[in-house]
PADREN-277447 format. One line per field, with one value per residue (C-alpha): residue number from 1; residue in one letter; x negated, y negated, z negated. Coordinates in steps of 0.001 Angstrom, whole numbers, plus 500000, padded with zeros to 6 digits. Layout:
<atoms>
seq: [NUM:...]
type: [A:...]
xx: [X:...]
yy: [Y:...]
zz: [Z:...]
</atoms>
This chain:
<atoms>
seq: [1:2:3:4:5:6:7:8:9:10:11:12:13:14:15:16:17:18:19:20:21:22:23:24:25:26:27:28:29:30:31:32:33:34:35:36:37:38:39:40:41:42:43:44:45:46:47:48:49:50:51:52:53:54:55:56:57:58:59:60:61:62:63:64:65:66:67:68:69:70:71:72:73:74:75:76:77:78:79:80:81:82:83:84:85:86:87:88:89:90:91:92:93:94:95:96:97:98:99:100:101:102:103:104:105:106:107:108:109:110:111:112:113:114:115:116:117:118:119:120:121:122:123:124:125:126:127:128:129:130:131:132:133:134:135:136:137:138:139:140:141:142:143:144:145:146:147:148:149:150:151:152:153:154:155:156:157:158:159:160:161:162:163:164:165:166:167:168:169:170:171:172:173:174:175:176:177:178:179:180:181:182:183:184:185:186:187:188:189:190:191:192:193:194:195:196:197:198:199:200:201:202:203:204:205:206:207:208:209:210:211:212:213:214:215:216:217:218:219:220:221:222:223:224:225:226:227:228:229:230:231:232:233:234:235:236:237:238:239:240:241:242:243:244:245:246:247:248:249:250:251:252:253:254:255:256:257:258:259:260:261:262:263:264:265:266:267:268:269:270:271:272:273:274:275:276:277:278:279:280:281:282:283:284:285:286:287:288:289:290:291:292:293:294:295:296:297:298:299:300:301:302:303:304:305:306:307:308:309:310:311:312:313:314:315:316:317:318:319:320:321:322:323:324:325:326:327:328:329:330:331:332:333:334:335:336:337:338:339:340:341:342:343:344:345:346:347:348:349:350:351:352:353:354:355:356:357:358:359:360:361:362:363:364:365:366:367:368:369:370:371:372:373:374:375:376:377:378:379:380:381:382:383:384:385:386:387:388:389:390:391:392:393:394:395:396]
type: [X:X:X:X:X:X:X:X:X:X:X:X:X:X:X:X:X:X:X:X:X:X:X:X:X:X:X:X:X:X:X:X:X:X:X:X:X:X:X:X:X:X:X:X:X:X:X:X:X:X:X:X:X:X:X:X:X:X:X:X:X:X:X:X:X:X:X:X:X:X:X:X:X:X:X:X:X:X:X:X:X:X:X:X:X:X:X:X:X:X:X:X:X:X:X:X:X:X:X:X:X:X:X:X:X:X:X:X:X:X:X:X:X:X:X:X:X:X:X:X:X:X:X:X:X:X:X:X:X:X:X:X:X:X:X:X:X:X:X:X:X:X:X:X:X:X:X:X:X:X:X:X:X:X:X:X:X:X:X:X:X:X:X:X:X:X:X:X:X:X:X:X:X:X:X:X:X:X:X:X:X:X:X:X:X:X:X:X:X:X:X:X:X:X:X:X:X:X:X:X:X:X:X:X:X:X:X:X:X:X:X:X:X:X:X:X:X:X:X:X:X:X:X:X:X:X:X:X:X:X:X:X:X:X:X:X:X:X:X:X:X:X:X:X:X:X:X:X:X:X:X:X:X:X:X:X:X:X:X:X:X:X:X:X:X:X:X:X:X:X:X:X:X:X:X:X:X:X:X:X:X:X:X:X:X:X:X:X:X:X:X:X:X:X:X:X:X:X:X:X:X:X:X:X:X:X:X:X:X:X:X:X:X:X:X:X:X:X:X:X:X:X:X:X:X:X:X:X:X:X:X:X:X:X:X:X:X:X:X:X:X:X:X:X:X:X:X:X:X:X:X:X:X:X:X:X:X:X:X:X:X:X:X:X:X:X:X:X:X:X:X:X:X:X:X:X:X:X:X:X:X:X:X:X:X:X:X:X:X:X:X:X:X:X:X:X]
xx: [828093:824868:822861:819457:816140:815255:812062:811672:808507:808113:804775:807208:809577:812795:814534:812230:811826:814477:813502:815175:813092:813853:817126:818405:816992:819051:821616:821871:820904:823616:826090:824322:824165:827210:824981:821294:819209:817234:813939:811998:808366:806803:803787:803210:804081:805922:805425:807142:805401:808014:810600:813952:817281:819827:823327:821890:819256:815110:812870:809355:805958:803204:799976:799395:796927:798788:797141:798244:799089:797288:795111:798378:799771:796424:796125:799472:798922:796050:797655:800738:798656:796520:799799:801997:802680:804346:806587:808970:811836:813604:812913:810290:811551:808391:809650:806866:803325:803556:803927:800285:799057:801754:802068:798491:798139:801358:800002:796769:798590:800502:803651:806287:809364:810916:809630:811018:809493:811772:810140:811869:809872:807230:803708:802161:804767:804260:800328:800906:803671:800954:798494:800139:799218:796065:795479:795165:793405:790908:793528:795545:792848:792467:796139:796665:793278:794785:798138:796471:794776:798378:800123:797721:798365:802194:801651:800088:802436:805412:803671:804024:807165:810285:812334:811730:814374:814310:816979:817630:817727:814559:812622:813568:812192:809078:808269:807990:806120:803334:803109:803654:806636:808784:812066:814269:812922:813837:817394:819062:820589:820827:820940:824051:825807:828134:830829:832822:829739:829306:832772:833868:835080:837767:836464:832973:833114:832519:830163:828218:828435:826717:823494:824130:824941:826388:829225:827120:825728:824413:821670:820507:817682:816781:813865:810149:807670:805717:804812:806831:809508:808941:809677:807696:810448:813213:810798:810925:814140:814982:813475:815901:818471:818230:817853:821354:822853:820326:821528:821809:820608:818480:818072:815180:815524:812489:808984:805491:801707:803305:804921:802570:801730:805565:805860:802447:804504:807499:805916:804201:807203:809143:812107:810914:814198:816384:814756:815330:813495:815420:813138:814520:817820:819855:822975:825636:824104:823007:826658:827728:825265:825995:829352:827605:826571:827742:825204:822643:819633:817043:813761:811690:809022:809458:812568:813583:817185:817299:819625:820029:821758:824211:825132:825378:828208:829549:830301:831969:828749:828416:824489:821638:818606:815795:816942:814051:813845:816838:818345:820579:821663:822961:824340:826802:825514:828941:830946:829142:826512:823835:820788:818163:814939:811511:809911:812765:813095:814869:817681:817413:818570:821093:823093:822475:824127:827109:828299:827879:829654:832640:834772:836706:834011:832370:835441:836095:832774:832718:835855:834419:831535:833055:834399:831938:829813:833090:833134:829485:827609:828385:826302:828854:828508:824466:824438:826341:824155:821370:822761:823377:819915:818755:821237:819865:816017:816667:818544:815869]
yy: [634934:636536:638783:637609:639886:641058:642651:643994:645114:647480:649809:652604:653998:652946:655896:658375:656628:655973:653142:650089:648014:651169:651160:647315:647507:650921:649658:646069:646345:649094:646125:643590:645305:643758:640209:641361:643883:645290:646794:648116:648745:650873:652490:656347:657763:660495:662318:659638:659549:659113:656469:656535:655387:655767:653481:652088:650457:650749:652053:652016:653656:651650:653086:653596:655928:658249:657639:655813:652357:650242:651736:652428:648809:647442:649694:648807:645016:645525:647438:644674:641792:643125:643875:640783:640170:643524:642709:640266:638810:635728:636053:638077:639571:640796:643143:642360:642435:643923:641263:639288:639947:639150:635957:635329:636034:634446:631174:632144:632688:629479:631517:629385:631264:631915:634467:635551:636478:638504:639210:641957:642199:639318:640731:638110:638985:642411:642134:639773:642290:644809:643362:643076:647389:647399:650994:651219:654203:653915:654181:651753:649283:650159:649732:646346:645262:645587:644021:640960:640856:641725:638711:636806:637978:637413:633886:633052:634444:633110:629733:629666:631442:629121:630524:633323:635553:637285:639274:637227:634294:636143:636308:632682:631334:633551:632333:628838:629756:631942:630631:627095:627254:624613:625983:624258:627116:630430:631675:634053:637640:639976:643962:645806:649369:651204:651377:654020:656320:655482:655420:657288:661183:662887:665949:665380:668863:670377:667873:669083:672895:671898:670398:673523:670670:671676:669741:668454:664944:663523:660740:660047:658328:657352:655853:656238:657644:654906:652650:649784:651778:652010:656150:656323:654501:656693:659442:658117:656934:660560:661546:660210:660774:664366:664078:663115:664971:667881:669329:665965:666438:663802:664143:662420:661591:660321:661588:659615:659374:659772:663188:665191:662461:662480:665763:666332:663947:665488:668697:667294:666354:668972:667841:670062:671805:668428:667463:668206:666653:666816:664866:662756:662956:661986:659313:661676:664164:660943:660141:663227:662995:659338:661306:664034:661856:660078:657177:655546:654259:652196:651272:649361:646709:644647:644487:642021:643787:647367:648761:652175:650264:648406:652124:653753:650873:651582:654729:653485:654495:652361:651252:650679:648204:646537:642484:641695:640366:640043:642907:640485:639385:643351:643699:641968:642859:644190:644515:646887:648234:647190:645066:645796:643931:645319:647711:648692:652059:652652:650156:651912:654887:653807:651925:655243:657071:654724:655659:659379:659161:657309:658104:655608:652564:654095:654562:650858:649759:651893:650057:646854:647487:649278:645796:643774:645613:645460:641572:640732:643469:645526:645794:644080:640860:641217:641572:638678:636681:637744:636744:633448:633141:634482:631773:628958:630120:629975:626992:625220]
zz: [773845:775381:773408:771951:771799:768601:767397:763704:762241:758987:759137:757914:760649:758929:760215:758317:754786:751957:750563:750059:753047:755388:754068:754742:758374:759606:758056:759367:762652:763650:762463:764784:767841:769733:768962:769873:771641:768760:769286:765548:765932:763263:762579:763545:760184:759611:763020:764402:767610:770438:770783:769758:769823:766776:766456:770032:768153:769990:767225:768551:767582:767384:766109:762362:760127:758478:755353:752554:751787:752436:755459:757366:757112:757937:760731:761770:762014:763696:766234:767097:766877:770034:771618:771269:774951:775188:772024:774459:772270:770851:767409:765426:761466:759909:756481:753797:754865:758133:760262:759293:761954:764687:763253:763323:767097:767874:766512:768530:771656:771173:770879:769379:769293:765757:763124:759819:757362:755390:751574:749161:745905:745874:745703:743469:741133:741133:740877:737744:736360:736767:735001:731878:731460:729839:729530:733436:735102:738392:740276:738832:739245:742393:743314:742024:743417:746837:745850:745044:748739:750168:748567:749784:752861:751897:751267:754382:756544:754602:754770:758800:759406:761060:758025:754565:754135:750261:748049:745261:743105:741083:744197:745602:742422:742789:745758:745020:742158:743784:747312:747173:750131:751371:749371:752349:754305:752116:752924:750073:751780:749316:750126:750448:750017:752414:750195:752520:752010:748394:746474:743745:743897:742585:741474:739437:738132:741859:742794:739993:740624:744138:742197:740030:737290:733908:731854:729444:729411:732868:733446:736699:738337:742013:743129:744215:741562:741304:738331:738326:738591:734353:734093:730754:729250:730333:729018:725647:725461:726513:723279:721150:723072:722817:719057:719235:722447:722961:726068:727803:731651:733287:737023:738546:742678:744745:745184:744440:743392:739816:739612:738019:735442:734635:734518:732532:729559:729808:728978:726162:724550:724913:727302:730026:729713:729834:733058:736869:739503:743117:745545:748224:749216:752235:751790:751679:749116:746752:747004:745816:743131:741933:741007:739417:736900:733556:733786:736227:734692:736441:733766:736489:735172:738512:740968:743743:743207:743517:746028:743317:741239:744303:745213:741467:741039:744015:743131:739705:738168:734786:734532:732487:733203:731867:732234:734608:737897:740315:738352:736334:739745:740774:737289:735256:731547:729543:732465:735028:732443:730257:730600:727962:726690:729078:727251:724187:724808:721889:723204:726102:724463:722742:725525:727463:724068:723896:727602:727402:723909:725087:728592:728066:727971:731020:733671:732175:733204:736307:737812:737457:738834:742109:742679:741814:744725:747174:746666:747041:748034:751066:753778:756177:754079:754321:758458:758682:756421:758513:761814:760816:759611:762762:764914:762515:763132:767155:767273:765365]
</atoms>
């Protein structure tokens, strides 16, 4: 079968970032390149200035401020909307918001091929989840004042793509709720794990001594430092965790607008010396790590799904979430960790205190949780998925 033309757009460069967006397109369209001829355009963040090629896959600079979100993504639709005739392909996936304005000077162009719209974590949902903080700063406000612009900006462009692509059952429902969309038209392809890259290790006691890693207790975290992503809780959950397993290690991975805040509080309460914060790590170090640990927490307000908590299990990592969002989906409460009421720290803790406590329970919950993610989660299972949305959208 001949190849089809297709063009991606994410305002980050996807080869650059770790996040989950960045994450899903690297590492579906190296599995899709014996179907297509795959071209990614992203803004010029980064450094990325020149264009590249990685697993034969065209990732593109198109011009972007540097500056922070949102000036780079508007930037960034500005800049492919006056450049749509050189963007020559079959089908169009726009990640998020930063395809708004493509599809707005498609549809002025009277450009009619097929564009996804492919949504993660739905804004509206976010904005409202936000709201609910009452003790917001400036920059809060701020924040959440342009979220609300961007899922309207969402909405529109969901409401005149050929077909939406989201992550989970959570989002699906979302999206009929905030948007108002034809729910024949949204197509279900959850996110995936390389489960040859993420697997469990043999020996956890030198994959600790490379993080410099003691053999007491081990929590880990990975994600941005952001606030959705609910770290206040894990800080006082850590509180009374310590009460009960002082020397208990939690290892925080990611960067963000939030740092100093988090580290301001953790000072304040005295668990400077229980915390480690690594930064942003590459694959096969956060592999390593996964195995480092004795439990993978994940205390987010707001998730689509959470691809952290795909690759902790992976890894035989038993885990422990607030039940909210498509998280229930990732997780299977009891049997590959433990979904807890948003906002109950205190249950927080003590899930987290019943896994350290017990080796037993957590190579149990470990195991089932390493298949779970082999039988519904890898990212083999997502490309295909997305190909056959991509065959339905061009044959439509």
């Amino acid at each position: 079968m001949e190849k089809f033309r297709l063009a991606i757009f994410n305002t980050q460069p996807p080869h650059l970032y770790q996040g989950g967006v960045e994450r899903r397109i690297i590492e579906t369209t190296k599995r899709l390149t014996n179907q297509a001829i795959i071209k990614v355009y992203s803004g010029t963040k980064a450094g990325f200035k020149e264009p590249t090629v990685i697993n034969n896959v065209n990732f593109v600079p198109f011009y972007s401020t540097d500056r922070i979100f949102p000036l780079d993504n508007w930037s960034f639709n500005r800049t492919i909307s006056k450049k749509t005739l050189d963007i020559d392909s079959d089908i169009y996936d726009a990640h998020t918001v930063s395809g708004y304005g493509l599809i707005k000077a498609l549809r002025k162009q009277n450009i009619k091929k097929p564009f996804i719209h492919t949504i993660h974590g739905v804004l509206a949902d976010e904005y409202e989840q936000a709201k609910k903080n009452v003790q917001q700063s400036i920059r809060d406000k701020a924040a959440n004042y342009f979220m609300k612009r961007l899922a309207m900006l969402e909405a529109e462009t969901a409401k005149h793509a050929t077909l939406i692509v989201t992550i989970s059952k959570y989002s699906f429902e979302k999206i009929r709720q905030y948007y108002g969309i034809k729910m024949e038209n949204v197509r279900i392809v959850p996110n995936g794990v390389d489960i040859e890259i993420f697997r469990k290790l043999t020996n956890k006691e030198a994959s600790r001594q490379l993080f410099g890693l003691n053999n007491e207790p081990c929590v880990l975290f990975v994600g941005s430092l952001i606030p959705r992503k609910g770290l206040p809780f894990l800080i006082e959950a850590a509180k009374k965790i310590v009460k009960e397993k002082n020397k208990t290690q939690f290892i925080i991975v990611g960067e963000g607008p939030l740092k100093k805040y988090l580290v301001d509080s953790i000072e304040a309460r005295n668990l400077s010396s229980n915390f480690r914060f690594l930064g942003n790590l590459k694959d096969d170090n956060l592999s390593i790590l996964y195995n480092c640990a004795d439990v993978f927490v994940l205390p987010s307000i707001q998730e689509g799904q959470g691809i952290v908590l795909l690759e902790a299990q992976a890894c035989a990592m038993p885990v422990v979430a607030f039940d909210i969002g498509g998280v229930n989906e990732a997780v299977r409460n009891g049997e590959t960790g433990f979904l807890i009421k948003l906002g109950d720290a205190d249950e927080f803790a003590n899930a987290v205190l019943k896994l350290i406590s017990d080796k037993t329970l957590r190579e149990k919950i470990g195991g089932n949780g390493r298949k779970f993610i082999e039988e519904n989660f890898t990212w083999d299972i997502c490309a295909q998925k997305l190909l056959n949305v991509y065959r339905e959208a061009m044959s439509a």
